[in-house]
N, C-alpha and C positions, 0 to 999 in steps of 0.2 A: 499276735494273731498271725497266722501264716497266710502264704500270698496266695494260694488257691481258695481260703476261706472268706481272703478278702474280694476276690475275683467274683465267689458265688454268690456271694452279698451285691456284690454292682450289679450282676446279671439279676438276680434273683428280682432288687427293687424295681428293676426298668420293668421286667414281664409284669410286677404286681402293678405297678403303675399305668399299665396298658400300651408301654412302648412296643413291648413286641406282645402281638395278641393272640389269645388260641390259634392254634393251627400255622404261625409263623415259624420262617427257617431263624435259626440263630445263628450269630457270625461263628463262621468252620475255628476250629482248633487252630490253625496257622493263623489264621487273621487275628485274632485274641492275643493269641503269644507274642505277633509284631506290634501290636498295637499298644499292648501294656509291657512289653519287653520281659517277659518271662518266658516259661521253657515249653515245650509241650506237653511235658508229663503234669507241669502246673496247669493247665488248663484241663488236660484231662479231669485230673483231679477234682476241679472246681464244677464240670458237667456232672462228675459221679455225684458231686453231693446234691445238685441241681434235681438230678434223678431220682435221688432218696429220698426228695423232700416234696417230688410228684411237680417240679416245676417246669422241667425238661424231658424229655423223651429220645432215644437214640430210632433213627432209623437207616438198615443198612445201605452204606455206598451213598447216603443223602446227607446225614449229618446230621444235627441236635435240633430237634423242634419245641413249640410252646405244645403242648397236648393238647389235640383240640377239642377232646372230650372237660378240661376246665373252664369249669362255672366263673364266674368272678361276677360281683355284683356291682354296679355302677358308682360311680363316687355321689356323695351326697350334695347337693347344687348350692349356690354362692346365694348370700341371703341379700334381702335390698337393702340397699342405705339407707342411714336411718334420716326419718326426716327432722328431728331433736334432739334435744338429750332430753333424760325422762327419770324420774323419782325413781327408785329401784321398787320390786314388790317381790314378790314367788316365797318371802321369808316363811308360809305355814310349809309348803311344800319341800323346803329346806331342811325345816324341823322333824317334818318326818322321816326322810331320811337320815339326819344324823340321830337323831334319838333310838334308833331301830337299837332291840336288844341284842346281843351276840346269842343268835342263839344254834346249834348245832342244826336243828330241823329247817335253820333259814337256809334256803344256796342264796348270799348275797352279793349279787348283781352288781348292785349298786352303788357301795362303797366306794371309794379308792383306797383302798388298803392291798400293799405286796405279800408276797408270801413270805412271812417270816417261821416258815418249817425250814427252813435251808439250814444243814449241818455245816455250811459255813460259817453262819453266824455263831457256834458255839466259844469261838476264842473270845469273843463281844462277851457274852455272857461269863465266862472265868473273868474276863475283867474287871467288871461289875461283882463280882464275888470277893475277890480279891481286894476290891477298894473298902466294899463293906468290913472287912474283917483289922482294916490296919488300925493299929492303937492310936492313932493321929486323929482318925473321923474326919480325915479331908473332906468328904461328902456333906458333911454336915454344918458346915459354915458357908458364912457369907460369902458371895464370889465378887473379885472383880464386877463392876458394870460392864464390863468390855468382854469378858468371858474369859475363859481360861489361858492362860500365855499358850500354852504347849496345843491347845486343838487348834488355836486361833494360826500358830507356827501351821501346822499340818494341811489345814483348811487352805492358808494361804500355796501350799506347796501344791495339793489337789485343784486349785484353780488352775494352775499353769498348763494342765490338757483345756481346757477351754480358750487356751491364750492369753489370758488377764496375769500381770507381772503386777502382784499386788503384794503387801505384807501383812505379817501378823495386826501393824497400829490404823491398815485400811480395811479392818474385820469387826463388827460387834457381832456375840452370838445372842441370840433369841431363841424366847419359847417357840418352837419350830420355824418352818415357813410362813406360816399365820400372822406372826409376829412378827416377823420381818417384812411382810408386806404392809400389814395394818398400821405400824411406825414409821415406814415410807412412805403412806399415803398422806396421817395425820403432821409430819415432818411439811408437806409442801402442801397441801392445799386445806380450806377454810371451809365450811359449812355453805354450801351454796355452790361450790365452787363447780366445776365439769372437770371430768376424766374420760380421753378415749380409752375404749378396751376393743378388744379383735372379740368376735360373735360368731360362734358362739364363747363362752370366754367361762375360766373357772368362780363357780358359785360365791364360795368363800368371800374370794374379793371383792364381788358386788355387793353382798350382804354386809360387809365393811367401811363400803358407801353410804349405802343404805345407812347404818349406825350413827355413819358420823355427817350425816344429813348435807350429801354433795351427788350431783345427777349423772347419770353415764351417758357417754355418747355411744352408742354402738357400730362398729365398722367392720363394713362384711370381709372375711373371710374364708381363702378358696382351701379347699382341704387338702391342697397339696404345697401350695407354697405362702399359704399365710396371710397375714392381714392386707385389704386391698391400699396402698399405696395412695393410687389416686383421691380415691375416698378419703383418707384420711387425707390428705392435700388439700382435698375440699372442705371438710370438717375443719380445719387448721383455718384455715381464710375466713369462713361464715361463724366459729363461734369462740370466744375467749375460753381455750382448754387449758388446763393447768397442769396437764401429765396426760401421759399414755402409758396405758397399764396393760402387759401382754405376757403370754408363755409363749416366746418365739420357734422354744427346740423342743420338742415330741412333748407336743401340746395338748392340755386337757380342755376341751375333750377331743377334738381332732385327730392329735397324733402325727403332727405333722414334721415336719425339720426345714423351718423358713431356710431359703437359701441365701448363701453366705453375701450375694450382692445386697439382695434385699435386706439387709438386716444392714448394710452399710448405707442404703439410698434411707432407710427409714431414720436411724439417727441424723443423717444432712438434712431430713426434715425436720429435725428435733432441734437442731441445732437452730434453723432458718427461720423457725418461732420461738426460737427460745424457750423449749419445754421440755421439761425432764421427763425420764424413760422409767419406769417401773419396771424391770424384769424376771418374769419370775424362772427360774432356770429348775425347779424341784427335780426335773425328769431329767434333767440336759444327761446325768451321766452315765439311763439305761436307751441313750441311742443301739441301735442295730446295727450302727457301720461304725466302724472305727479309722482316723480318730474321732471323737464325739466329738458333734458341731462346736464350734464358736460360739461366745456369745456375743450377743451387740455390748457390755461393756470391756469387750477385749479389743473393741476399737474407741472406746470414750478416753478422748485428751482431755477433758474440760470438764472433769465432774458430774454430767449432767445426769447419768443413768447408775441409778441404783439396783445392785444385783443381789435378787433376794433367793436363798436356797435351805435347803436343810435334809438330813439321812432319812424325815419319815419315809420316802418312797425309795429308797437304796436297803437302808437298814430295817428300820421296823417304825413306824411313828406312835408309839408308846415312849418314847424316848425324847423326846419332845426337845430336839435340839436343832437350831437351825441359825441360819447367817445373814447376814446383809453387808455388802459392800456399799456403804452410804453415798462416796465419792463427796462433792463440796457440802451436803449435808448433813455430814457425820456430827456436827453437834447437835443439831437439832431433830435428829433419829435417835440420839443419847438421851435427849429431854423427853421425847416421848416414852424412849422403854421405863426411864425410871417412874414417869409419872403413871407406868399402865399394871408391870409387872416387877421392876428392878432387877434386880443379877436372878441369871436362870441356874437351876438346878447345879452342882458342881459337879456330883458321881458319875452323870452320865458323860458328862462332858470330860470327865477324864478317861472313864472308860472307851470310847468313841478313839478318845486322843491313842491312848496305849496300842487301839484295835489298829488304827492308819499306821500307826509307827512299827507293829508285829509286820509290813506289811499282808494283811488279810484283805484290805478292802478291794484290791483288784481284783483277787479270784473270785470273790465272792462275787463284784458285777458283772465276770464272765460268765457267770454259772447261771445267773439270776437273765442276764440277755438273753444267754441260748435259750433258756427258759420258755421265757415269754414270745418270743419271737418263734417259738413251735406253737405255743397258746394261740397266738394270733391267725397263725394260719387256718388250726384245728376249728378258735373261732368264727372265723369270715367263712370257712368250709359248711358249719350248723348253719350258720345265718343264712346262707346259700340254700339249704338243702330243709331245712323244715321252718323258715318263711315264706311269706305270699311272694309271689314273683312280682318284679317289680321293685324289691326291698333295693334299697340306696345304702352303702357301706364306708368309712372311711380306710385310708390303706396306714395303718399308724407306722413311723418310723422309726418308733421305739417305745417305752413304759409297756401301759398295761390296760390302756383304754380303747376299748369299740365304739362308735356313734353309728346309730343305725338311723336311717330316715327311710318312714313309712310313707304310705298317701298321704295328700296335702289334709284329707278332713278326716284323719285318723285322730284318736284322742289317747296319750298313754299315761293321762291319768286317769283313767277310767280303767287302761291294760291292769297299772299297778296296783289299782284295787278289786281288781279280778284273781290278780296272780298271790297275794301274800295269803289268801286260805289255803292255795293250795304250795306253801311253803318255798314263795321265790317272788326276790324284792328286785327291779331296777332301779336305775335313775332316769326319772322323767326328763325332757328335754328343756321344759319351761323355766325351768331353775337355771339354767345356764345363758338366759338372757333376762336384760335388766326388764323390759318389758313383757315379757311372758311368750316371746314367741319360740316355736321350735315345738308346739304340742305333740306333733306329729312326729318327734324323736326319741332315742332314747341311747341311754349313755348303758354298757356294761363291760364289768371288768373282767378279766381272763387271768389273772395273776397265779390263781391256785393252779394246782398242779391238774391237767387234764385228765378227768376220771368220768366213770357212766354216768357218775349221781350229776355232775357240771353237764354233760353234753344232756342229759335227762330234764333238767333248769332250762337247756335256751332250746328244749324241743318243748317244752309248755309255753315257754311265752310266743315261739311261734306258733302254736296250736290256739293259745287263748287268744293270739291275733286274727288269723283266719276265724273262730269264733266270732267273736266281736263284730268282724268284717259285713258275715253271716247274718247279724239281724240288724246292722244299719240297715 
């Protein structure tokens, strides 16, 4: 990535983040180029794209402003401590979203699924053609329990942007992320047992508590730098946890990118009770800034955080391939896959492996950031503009997810069964806490490529909002 794109990405996040605010001076072109020691013509460069992307404004003989005609909608507010841990529920409401049919007249919202139309991914796909066609039928046999040598090689090579110096024999691959979490949970803790998770936190994993009959603790979480610290400090003293289970880097559903302290202060807490770290990294490597965050086990000396990931959200999750870095659990993440699923698929996984080693997978995540990271603006831009005023926004710092928070006694499972007649699904908010809070929010994704029929989708749902509104 060149240095004025990296430039426009540090300026870009501060303004979205409300460091510098509509109608603010931005530091002059000399101050820039002293300050990050680059040239002038680099920083010019870095305003132009500032400017094309509506985030900067030149005025003469003044210098680059925020516009003060942009909108931006306020961050969504930090939930209260929880006062227990508490049975998990929301599982109908889960169901209805995942069961939703594919179907063309749906615009679905709700989902987490990336865009897998990208002509990048086409060398993936001769791969996969390729393997099918060898007189061998590698594809068709039994795999390794550990997963394939050669992805498990590659995977371990793709860790090393996140900083973790790990190897192919510290890799099991699993049926997706799924699997990789739902084997690190049942690897360490019992039926009965508690888990902190960050709140609002992804569905999936509670519903895998929920399964395997052990209670969450919920700890609130600020939408811009991640799980509250204290909080869980105080959780850690008041109740015997067994794990903490989070998505630290451009978190679902937030979208945040925990910073790099905090992610170091939260393992010394880990460390301080003696609890091991669930991390789920699926998005860590469609951050927006480069290089992609760190994870909290690229500073784990001792085992204790398990790093759970997989291509659904990079590649395509049809594909159903994912990882785990177990660290001192690794036997006992092995007992569980075999007793759940045993060796996963082997074509994909070598298809995947040949895709890394063509090197394709880089360009494809530069194509797939830029992507989305225009998505999101165009996003927050509709949200802005045909919602009630008032609407609460998250600013994501990478993937493909929106959290909208409405009035505190708005209900959007009431929206969602308002909006699927007229052919458009979200995700409710109450699904993404163990306890059903968050009614009043809702999760949507941006990933497809931005067309009339999408910006058409989140002008209904803000229309059947104001609706709604209308005859409380």
């Amino acid at each position: 990535m060149t240095l004025y794109v990296n430039l426009a990405e540090l300026l870009g996040s501060r303004i979205e983040n409300g460091f510098y605010r509509p109608g603010d001076r931005l530091p002059s072109v000399r101050a820039l180029s002293v300050e990050h020691g680059v040239s002038l013509s680099t920083v010019q460069q870095a305003y132009r794209l500032l400017e094309d992307n509506g985030l900067a404004a030149p005025k003469p003989k003044s210098g680059y402003f925020v516009p003060a005609s942009r909108t931006v909608p306020a961050l969504p507010v930090i939930g209260r401590p929880a006062q227990r841990p508490v049975d998990i529920s929301q599982w109908d409401q889960v169901l209805e979203l995942i069961r939703a049919k594919t179907d063309p007249k749906l615009q679905q919202l709700g989902r987490g699924m990336p865009d897998v139309t990208s002509p990048t991914l086409r060398p993936l796909l001769r791969a996969m053609a390729r393997i099918s066609r060898k007189q061998d039928m590698p594809g068709l046999y039994y795999d390794n329990i550990y997963g394939t040598q050669t992805l498990r090689e590659q995977v371990a090579r793709l860790l090393l942007d996140s900083g973790c110096n790990l190897t192919a024999n510290d890799l099991v691959i699993t049926t997706g992320c799924h699997e990789a979490l739902s084997s690190s949970i049942r690897a360490i803790c019992d039926p009965g047992d508690i888990v902190a998770v960050d709140s609002p936190s992804f569905f999936g994993a509670m519903q895998t508590l929920k399964g395997l009959g052990m209670k969450a603790l919920e700890i609130p979480t600020d939408p811009l730098t991640g799980i509250s610290l204290d909080a869980l400090e105080l959780a850690l003293e008041q109740w015997p946890i067994k794990a903490i289970q989070l998505t630290p880097s451009c978190n679902n559903p937030l979208g945040y990118v925990m910073p790099e302290a905090r992610k170091r202060a939260l393992l010394t807490l880990a460390q301080r009770f003696d609890v091991a770290i669930i991390e789920d990294d699926v998005y860590g490597d469609l951050s927006y800034t480069y290089p992609r965050p760190r994870t909290i086990k690229s500073f784990d000396e001792d085992g204790r955080v398990l790093l759970c990931s997989s291509f659904s959200k990079t590649l395509a999750p049809g594909l159903r391939i994912g990882w785990v870095a177990p660290g001192r659990y690794l036997e006992r993440v092995l007992h569980m896959k075999y007793i759940s699923t045993g060796s996963t698929a082997p074509q994909p996984q070598l298809a995947i492996a040949e895709f890394l080693q063509g090197g394709h997978y880089e360009p494809h995540l530069r194509r797939m950031r830029s992507q989305y990271q225009r998505s999101r603006d165009l996003m927050i831009d509709w949200v802005a503009r045909y919602f009630p005023a008032g609407t609460r926004v998250s600013r994501p710092q990478g993937s493909f997810m929106l959290w909208v928070e409405l009035a505190e006694d708005f209900d959007t499972q009431r929206l969602n069964r308002a909006l699927l007649p007229q052919g458009v699904q979200i995700a409710v908010g109450s699904i993404f806490s163990a306890s059903g809070k968050y009614r009043n929010c809702l999760r949507m994704n941006y990933a497809a490529k931005p067309t009339a029929d999408v910006e058409a989708a989140v002008r209904k749902v803000g229309e059947t909002i104001s609706q709604l509104i209308a005859q409380q």
